[in-house]
DSSP file (Angstrom, degrees, kcal/mol; ACC not computed):
  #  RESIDUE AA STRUCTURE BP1 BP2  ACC     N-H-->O    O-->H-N    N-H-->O    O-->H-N    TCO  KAPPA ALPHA  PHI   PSI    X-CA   Y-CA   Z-CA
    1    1 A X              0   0    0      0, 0.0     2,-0.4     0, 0.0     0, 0.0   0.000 360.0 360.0 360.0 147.3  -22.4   20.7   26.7
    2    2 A X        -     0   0    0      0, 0.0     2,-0.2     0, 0.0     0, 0.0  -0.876 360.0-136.1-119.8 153.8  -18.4   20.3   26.7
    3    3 A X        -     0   0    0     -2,-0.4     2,-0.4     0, 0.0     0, 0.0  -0.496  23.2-126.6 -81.1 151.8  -16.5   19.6   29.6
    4    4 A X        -     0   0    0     -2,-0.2     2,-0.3     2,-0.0     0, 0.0  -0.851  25.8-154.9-115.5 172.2  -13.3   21.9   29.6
    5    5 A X        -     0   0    0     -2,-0.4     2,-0.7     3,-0.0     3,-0.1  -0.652  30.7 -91.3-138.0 163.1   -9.9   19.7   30.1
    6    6 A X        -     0   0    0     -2,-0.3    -2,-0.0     1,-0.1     0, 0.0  -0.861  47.1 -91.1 -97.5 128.4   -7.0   21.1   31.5
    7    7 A X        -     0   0    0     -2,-0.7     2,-0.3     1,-0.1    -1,-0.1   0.321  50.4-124.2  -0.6 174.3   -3.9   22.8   28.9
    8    8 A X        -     0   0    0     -3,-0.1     2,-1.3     0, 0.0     3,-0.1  -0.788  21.0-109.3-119.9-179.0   -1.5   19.9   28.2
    9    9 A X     >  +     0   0    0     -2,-0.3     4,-1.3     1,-0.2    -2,-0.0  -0.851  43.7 177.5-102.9 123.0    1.8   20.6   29.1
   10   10 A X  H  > S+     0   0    0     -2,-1.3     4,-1.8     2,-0.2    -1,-0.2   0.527  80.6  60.4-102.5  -7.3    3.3   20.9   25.2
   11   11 A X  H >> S+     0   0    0      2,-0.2     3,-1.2    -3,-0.1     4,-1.1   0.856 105.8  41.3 -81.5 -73.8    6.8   21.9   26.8
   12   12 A X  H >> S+     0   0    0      1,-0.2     3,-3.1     2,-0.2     4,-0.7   0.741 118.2  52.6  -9.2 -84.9    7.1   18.5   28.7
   13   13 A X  H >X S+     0   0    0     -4,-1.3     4,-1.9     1,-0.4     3,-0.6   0.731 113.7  43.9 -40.0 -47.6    5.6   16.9   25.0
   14   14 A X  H <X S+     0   0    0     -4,-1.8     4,-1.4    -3,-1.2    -1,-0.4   0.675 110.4  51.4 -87.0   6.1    8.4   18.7   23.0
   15   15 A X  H <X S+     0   0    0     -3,-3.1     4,-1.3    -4,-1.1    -1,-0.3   0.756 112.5  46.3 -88.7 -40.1   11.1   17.8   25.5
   16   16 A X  H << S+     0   0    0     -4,-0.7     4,-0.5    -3,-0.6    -2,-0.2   0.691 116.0  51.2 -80.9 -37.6    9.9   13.8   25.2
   17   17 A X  H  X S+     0   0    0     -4,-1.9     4,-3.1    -5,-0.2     3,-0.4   0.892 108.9  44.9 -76.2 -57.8    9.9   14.6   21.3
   18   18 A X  H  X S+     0   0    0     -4,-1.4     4,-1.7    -5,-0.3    -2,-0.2   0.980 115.5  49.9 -62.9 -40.5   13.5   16.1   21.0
   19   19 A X  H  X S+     0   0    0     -4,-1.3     4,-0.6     1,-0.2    -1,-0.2   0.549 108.8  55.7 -91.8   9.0   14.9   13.0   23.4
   20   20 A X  H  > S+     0   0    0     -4,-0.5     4,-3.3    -3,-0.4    -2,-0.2   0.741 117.7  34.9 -75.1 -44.4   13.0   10.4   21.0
   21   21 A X  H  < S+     0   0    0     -4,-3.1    -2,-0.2     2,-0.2    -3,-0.1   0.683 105.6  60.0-124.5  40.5   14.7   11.7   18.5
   22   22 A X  H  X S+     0   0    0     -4,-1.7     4,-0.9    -5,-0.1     3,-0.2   0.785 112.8  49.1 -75.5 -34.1   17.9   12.5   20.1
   23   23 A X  H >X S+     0   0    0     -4,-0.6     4,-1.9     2,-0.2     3,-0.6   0.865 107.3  54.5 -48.1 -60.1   17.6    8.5   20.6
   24   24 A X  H 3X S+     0   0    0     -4,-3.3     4,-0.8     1,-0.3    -1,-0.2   0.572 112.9  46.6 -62.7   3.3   16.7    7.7   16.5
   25   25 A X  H 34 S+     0   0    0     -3,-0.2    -1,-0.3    -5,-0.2    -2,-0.2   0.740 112.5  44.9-119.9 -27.4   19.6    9.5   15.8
   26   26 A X  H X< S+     0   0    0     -4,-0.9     3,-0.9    -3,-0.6     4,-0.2   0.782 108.6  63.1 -74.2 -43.5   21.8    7.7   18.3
   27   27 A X  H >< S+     0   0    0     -4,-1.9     3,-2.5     1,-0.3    -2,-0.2   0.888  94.0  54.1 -81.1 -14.9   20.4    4.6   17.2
   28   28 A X  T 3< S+     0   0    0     -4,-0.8    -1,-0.3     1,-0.2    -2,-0.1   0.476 103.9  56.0 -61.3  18.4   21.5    4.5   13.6
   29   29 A X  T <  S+     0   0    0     -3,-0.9    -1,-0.2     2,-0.1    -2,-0.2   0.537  87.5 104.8-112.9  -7.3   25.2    5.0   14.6
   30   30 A X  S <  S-     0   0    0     -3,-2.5     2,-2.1    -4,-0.2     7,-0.1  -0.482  79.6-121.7 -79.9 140.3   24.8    1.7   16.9
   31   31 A X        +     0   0    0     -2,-0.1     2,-0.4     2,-0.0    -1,-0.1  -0.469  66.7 124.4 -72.1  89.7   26.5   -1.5   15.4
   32   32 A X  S    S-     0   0    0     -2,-2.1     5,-0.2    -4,-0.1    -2,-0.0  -0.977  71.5 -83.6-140.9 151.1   23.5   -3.7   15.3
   33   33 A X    >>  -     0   0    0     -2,-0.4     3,-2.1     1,-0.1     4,-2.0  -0.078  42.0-104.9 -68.6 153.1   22.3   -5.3   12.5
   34   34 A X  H 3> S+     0   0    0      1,-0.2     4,-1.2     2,-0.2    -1,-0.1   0.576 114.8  47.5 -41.4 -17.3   20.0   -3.4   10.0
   35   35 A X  H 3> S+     0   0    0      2,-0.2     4,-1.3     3,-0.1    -1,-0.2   0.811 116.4  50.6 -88.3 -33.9   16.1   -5.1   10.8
   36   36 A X  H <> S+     0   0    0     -3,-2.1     4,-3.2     2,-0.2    -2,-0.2   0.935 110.5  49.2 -49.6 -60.2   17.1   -4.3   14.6
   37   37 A X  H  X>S+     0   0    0     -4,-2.0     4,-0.8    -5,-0.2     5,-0.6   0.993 113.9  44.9 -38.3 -84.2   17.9   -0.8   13.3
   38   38 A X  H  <5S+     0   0    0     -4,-1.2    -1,-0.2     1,-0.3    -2,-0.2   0.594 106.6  55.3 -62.4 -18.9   14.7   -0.5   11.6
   39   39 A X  H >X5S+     0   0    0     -4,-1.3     4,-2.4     1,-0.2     3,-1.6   0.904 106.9  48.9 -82.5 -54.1   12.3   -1.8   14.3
   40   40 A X  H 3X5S+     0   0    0     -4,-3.2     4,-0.8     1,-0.3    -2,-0.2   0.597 116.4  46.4 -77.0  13.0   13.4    0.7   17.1
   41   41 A X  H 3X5S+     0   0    0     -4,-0.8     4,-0.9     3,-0.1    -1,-0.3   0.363 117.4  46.0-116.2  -3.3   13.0    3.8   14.3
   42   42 A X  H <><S+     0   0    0     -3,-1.6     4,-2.6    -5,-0.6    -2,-0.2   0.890 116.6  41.5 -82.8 -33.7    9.9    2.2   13.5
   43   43 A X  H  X S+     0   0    0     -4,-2.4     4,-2.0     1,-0.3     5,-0.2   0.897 120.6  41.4 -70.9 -45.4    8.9    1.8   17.0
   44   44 A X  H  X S+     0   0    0     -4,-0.8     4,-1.1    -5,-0.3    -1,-0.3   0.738 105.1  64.4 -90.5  -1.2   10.0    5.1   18.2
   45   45 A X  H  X S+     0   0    0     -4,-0.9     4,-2.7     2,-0.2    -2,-0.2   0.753 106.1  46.2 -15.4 -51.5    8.7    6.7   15.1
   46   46 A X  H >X S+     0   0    0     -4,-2.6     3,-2.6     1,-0.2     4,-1.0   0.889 111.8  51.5 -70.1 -73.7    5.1    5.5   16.4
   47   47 A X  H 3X S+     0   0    0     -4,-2.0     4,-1.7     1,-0.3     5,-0.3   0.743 115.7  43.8 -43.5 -22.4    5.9    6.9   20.1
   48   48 A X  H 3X S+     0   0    0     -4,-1.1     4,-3.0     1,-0.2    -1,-0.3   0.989 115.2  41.7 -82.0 -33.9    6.7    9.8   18.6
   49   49 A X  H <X S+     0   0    0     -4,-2.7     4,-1.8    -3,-2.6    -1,-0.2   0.785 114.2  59.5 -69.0 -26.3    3.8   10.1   16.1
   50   50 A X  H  X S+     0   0    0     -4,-1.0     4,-2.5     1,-0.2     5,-0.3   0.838 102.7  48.1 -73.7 -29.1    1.6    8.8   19.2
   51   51 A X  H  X S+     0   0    0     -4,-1.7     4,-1.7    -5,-0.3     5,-0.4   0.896 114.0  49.7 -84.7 -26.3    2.5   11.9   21.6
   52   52 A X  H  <>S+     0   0    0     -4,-3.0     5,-1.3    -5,-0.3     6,-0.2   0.963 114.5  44.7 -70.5 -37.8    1.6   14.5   18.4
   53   53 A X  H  <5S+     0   0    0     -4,-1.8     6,-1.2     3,-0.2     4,-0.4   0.941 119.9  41.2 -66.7 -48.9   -1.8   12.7   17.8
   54   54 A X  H  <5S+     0   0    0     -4,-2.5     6,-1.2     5,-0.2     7,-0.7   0.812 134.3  15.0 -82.2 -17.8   -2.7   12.6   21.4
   55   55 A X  T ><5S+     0   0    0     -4,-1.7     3,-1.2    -5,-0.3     6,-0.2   0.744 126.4  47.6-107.4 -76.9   -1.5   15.9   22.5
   56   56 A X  T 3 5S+     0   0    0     -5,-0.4    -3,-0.2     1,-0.3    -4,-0.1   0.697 127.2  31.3  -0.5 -59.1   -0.9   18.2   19.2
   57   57 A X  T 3 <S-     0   0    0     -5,-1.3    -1,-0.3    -4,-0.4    -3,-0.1   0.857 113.3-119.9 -99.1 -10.2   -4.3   17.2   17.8
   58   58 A X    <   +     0   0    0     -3,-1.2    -4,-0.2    -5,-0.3    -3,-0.1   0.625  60.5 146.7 108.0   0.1   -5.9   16.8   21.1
   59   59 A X    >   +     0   0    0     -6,-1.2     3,-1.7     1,-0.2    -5,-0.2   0.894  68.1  64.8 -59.1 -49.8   -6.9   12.8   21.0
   60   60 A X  T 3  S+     0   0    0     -6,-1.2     2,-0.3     1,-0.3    -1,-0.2   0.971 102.2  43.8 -56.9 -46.4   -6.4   12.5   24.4
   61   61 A X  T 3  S+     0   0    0     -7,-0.7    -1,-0.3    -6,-0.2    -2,-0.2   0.122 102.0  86.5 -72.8  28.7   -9.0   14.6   25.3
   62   62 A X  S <  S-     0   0    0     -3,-1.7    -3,-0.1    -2,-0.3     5,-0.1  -0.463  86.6 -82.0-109.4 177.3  -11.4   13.4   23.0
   63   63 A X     >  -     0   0    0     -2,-0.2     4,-0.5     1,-0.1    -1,-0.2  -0.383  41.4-113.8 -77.6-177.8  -13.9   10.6   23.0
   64   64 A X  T  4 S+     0   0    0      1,-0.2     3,-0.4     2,-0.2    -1,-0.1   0.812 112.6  54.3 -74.2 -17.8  -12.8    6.8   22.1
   65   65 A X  T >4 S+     0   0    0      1,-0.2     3,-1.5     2,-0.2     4,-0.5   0.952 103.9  54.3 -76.4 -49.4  -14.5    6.2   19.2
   66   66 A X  T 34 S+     0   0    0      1,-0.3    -1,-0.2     2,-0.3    -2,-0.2   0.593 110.4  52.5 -69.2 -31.6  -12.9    9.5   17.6
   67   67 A X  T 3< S+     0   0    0     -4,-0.5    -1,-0.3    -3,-0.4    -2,-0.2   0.214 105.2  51.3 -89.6   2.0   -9.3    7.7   18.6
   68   68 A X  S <  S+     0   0    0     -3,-1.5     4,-0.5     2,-0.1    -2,-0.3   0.631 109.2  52.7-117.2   5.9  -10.1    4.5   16.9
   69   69 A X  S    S+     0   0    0     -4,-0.5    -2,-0.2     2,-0.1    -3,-0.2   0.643 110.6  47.3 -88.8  -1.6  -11.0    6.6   13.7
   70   70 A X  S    S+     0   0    0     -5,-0.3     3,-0.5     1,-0.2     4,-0.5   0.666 111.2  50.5 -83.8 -20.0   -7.8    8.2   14.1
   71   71 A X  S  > S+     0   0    0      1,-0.2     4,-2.2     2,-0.1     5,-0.2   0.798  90.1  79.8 -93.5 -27.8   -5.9    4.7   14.6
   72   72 A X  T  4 S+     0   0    0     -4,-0.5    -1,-0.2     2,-0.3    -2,-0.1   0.286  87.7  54.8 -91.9  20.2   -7.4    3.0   11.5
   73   73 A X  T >> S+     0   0    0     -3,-0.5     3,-1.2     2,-0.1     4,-1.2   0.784 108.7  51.7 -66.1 -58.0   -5.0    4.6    8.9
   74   74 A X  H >> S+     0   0    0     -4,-0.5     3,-1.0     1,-0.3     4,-1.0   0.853 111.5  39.9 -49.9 -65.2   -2.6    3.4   10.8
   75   75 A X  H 3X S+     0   0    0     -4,-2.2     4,-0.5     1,-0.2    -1,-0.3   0.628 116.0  56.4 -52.2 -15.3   -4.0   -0.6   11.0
   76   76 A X  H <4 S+     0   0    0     -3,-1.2    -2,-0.3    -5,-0.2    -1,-0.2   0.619 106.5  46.4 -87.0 -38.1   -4.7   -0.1    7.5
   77   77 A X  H XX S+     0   0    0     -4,-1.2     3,-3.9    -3,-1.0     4,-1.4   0.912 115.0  46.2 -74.2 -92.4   -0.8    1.0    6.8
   78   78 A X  H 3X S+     0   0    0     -4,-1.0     4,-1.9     1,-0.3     5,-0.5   0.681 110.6  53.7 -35.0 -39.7    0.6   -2.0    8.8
   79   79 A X  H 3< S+     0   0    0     -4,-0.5    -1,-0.3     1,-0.2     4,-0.2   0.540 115.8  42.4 -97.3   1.1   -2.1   -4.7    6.9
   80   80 A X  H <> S+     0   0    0     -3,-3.9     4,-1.6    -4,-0.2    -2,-0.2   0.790 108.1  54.3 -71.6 -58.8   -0.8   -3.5    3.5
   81   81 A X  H >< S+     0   0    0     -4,-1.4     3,-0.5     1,-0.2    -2,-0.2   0.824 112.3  47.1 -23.0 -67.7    2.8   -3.4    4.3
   82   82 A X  G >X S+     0   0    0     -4,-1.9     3,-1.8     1,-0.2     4,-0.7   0.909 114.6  55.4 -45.1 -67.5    2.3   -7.2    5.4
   83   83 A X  G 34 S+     0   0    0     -5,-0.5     4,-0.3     1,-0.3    -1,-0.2   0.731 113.6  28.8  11.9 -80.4    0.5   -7.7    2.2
   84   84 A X  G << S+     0   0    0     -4,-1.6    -1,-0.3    -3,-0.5    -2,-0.2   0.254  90.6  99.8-121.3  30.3    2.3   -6.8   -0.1
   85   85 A X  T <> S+     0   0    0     -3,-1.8     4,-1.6     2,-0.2    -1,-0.1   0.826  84.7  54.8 -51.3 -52.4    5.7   -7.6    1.6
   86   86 A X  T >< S+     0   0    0     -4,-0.7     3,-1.6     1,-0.2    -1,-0.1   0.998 107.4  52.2 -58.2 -52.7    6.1  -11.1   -0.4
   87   87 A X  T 34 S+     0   0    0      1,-0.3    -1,-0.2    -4,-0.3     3,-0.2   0.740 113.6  46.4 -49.4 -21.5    5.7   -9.1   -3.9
   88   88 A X  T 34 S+     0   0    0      1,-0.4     2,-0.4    -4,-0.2    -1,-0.3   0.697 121.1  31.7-105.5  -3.8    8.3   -6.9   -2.8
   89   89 A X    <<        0   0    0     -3,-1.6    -1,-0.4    -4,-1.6     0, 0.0  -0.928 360.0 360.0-127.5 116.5   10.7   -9.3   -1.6
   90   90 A X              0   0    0     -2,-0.4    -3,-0.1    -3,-0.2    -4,-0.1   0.350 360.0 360.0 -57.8 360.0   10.5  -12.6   -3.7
């Protein structure tokens, strides 16, 4: 038996999605130096990727286990990156 969850509100979600990346677009024009740059469009790159996964595919309403198979591409990306970071910068 499923429990039924209530709509999400996906206007709110795309409203939060257009001012994330009315914000990535704002920040590349700020003078700050380039690693600075590249952590807040990585960072909002996840918020943004986190509100599509949770609402868009429905994650929130799901069980936990289902959201930690959904997360372990994602720890899996990041523990390559790190990896193989030295081999790409000597």
């Amino acid at each position: 038996m499923t429990t039924a969850h209530a709509e999400p509100n996906y206007i709110g979600v795309f409203w939060w999605l257009l001012a994330l990346t009315i914000i990535e677009i704002a920040v590349i024009y700020m003078p700050m130096a380039k690693v600075i740059i590249v952590i807040l469009l990585v960072g909002l790159a996840l918020s943004k990727a986190a509100l599509v996964a949770l609402y868009f595919m429905h994650l929130r309403f799901e069980r936990f286990t289902l959201g930690l198979i959904a997360l372990t591409p994602l720890i899996l990306c990041v523990f390559l990156i790190l990896m193989l970071s030295p081999d790409i910068h000597p």
